[in-house]
N, C-alpha and C positions, 0 to 999 in steps of 0.2 A: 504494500500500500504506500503509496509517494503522498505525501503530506505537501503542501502547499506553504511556503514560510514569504511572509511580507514582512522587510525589512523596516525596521524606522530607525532611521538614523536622529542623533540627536542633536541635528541642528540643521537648519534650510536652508542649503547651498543658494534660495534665491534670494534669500537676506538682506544680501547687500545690493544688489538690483533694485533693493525698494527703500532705502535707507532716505535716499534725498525726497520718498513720496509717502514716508510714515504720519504725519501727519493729516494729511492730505483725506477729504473724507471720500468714501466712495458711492459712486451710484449704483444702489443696488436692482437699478430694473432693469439694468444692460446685463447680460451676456445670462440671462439666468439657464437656458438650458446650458451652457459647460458648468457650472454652477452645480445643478442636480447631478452632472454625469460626473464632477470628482468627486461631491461626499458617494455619491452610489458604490466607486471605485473601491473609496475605505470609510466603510462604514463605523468600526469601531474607533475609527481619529478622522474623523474627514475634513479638520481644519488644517491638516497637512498639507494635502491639495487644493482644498477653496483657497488658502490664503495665498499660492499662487497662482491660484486665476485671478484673485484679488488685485496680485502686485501687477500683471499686464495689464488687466481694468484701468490702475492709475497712471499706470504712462501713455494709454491712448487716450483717458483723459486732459493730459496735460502737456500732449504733444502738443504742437503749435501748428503741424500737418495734419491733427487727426491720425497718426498713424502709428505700431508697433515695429521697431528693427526687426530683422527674421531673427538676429542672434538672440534675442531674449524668448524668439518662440521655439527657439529649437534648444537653448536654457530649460527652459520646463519640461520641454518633452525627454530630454533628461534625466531630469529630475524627477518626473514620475514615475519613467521607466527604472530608474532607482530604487523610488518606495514601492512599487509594487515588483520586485525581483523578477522582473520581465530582462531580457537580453537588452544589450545597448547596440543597435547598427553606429557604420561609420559614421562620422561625422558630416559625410557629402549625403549620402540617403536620409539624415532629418534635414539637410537643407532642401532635401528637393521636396520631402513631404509640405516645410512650409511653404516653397516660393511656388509650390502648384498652385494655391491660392490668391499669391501675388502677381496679377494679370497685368499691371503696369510698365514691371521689371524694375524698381524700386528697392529692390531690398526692406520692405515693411511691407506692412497688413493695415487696411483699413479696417471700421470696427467690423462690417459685413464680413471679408474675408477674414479677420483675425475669430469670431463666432465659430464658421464654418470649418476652417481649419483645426480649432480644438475640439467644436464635434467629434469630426472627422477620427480625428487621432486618440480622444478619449472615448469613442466606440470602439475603433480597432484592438485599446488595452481591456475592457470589457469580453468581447469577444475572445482575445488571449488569455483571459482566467479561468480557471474551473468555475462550475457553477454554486460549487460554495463558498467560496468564497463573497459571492457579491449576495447581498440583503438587497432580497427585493421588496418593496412596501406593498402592501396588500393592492393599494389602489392601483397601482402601475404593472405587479403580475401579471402573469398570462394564466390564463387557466391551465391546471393542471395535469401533464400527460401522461400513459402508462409508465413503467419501467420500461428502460428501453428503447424507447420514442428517437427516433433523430433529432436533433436538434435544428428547429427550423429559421431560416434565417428573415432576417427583418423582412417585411413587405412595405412597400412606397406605392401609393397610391398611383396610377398612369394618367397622361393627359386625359383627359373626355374629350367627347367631336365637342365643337364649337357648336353655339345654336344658330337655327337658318335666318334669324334675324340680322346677323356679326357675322357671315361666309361670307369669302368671295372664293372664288370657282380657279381651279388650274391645272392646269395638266403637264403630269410628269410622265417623261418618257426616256429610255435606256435607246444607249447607241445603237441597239437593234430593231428599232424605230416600235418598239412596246410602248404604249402609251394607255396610263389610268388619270382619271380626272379624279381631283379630291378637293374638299371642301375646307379652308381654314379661314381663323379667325382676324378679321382684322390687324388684330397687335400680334401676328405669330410671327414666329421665329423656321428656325432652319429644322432645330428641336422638334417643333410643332411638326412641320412637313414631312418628318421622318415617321413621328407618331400615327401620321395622317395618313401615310404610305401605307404602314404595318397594318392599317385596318381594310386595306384592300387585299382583292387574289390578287397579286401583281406575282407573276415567276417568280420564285425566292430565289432559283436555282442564278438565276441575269442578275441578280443583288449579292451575293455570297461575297464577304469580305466590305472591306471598308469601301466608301464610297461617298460624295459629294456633291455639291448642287449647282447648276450653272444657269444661268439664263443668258443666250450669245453668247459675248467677251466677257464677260463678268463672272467671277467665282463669289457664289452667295456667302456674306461672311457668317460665322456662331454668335448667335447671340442679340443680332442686331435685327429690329424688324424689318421684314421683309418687305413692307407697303414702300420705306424708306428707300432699297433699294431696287426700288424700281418694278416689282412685283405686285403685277395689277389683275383683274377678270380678266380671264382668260389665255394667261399669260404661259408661254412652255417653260416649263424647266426639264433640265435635264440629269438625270442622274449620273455622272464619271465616277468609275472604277476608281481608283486611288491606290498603286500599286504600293505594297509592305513599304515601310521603313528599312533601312539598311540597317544592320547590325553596327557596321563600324563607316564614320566617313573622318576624308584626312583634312584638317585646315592648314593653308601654308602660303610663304611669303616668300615671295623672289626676291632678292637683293637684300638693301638694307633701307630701303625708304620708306617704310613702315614706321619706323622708328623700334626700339627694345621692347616696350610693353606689351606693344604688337606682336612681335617676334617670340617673345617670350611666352607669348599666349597659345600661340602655337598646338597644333598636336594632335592628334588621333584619338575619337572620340567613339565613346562605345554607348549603344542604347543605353538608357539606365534598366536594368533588371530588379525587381520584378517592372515590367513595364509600367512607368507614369507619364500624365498626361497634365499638361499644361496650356489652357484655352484650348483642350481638343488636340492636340500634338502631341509627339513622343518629346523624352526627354532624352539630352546627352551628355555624359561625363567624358571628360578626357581622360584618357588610361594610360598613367604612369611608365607603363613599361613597353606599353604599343610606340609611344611618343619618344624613344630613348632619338628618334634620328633628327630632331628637332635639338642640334644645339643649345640654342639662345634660353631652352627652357633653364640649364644648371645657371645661367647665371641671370635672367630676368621673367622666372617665372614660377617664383616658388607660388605652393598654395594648389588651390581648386580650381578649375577651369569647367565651364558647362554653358552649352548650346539650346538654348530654349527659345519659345517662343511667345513673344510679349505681345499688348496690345498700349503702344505707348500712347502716351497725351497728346505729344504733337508729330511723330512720326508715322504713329497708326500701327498695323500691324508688320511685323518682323520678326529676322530671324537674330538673333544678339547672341556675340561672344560677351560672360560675363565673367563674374566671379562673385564670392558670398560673402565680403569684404565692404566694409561703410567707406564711405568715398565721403570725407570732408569738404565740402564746397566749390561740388560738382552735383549736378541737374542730373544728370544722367548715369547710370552705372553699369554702361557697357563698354567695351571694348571696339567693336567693331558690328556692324549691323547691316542686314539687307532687308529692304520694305518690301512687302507682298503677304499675302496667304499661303504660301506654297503648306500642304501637307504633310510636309517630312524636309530634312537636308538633302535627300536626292535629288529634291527638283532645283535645288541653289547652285548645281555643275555650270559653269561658263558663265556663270553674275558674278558683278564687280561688287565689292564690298562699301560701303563707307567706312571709314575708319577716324580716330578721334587725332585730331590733331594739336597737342598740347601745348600750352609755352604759361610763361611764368605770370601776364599778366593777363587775366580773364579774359580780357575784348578780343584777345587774339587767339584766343583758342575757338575751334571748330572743325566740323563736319567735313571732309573731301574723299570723294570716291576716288578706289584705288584699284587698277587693275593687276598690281603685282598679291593683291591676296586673292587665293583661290582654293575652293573646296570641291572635291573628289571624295568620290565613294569607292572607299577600300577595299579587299577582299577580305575573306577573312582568314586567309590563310598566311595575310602579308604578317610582317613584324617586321 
């Protein structure tokens, strides 16, 4: 019989994170569902974990952005994973857990995604306990199943059809000229039309695998309503296949007019495993030991390197070299960037980058596309 042991340590490594906001009172009507889900965690101390969701609470109240660093959310995750003797991942897989949520490319969480985010991750440790561990309250139970029962996992509610008051009318068709009309709602999304989709016979066998939405020249973006772009009665959209993500692609810089940062940024980058998703896209880390052919990395590029995709304020959507690193009085905390929707870094072969050009006094610093960086999809046999 394996016993289950929760650690408590005797003292809160988040402590000092909250030192300069002890005073400070808090509002207790934000974030209450991670609230409920850390005393749920530990029920017999549960102010071990409330009082760091507490300490987050007050630095996105007293941010000046509104916003939380990811370091202080991957601080906690930590931390929890600490007191409840769950395994610690690297330190690059809690950054991608948080910055999936950060859709900016920001390096913080607004309060919306910082909510979502510790959901998120204090379900996941839920899910990783035995089940006695967690006190469940009478009112919140499930009802009670045999011995033996699987354990069944959450259910989420699905879109509903829209009512015929709020439809307008469109027809989606696959490159084998299959074509189903569906009916959506006014304010819907890409989300919505996919929903929309599933509730018809359309071939499943002509949909198998990922796939996306086009109207003409236009790739429909996530998230955004559809009326917005351009998406009216009777309008076609099309479904495109969306071929895999690559396992590994290589980033690289001819010469040296990049400048070190750049260079040193460098390197071969491998899906994140277990696969996460960021606005809909796969995620990438550079790999240590894929990247040994890249130089410039032992001498200007210590640290984490990772390929995500952001939807920034004023560039819009792209693809960013980053890192998980606070950037003091800089706007932006990428490395180098290409604007588009592309699906994956496959489709970024033969695009020019922009990349950051720095100098010591503000006004001179900026934006120029560079065609000596270029990203290739590796094999996976290369090293």
């Amino acid at each position: 019989q394996v016993t289950h042991v929760v650690m408590l340590p005797t003292e809160n490594p988040l402590e000092a994170l909250m030192e300069p906001l002890q005073t400070a009172p808090v509002c207790t009507t934000t974030m209450r569902r991670p609230f409920r889900l850390a005393a749920r965690l530990m029920p017999g101390q549960p102010q071990l974990l409330t009082r760091a969701v507490e300490g987050l609470v007050l630095r996105l109240q007293h941010d000046h952005h509104g916003s939380v660093e990811v370091k202080h959310v991957t601080a906690f995750m930590a931390h929890t994973l600490a007191l409840l003797g769950l395994p610690r991942p690297r330190d690059q897989s809690l950054y991608l857990v948080a910055s999936a949520h950060d859709s900016c490319g920001i390096n913080a969480l607004s309060s919306d995604a910082l909510e979502a985010c510790l959901c998120s991750f204090l379900e996941e440790c839920i899910q990783l306990l035995p089940e006695e561990v967690i006190n469940y309250s009478p009112a919140s139970s499930p009802p009670v199943s045999p011995p033996g029962t699987p354990r069944q996992p959450m259910l989420t509610r699905g879109p509903s059809a829209p009512l015929p008051s709020e439809t307008v009318l469109v027809s989606i068709r696959t490159l084998a000229g299959e074509v189903r009309n569906v009916a959506i709602g006014a304010s819907a999304t890409t989300q919505d039309l996919r929903a929309a989709l599933a509730r018809t016979t359309f071939g499943e066998t002509r949909l198998n695998g990922e796939f996306r939405f086009a109207a003409g020249k236009l790739m429909l973006r996530d998230g955004e309503a559809l009326l917005s772009q351009g998406i009216e009665e009777g309008t076609f959209v099309d479904a495109v296949r969306v071929t895999p993500p690559p396992r590994f692609v290589r980033l690289g810089s001819d010469g040296f007019s990049c400048g070190p940062s750049i260079r040193g940024s460098c390197g071969t980058f491998c899906l994140a495993e277990p696969t996460k998703l960021k606005n809909g896209r796969p995620m990438y880390v550079r790999d240590h030991n894929r990247s040994q052919w890249n130089q410039a990395m032992q001498y200007h590029g210590a640290g984490n390197r990772y390929l995500l995709y952001e939807e920034h304020p004023i560039w819009g959507g792209r693809w960013a070299l980053t890192d998980d690193q606070d950037w003091v009085g800089y706007d932006d905390r990428s490395f180098a960037f290409v604007t588009g929707d592309a699906p994956h870094p496959g489709y970024l072969e033969g695009l020019d980058w922009c990349v950051y050009r720095d100098a010591h006094w503000q006004a001179k610093r900026e934006w120029v596309a560079h065609s000596s960086l270029r990203l290739s999809v590796e094999e996976e046999d290369a090293n």
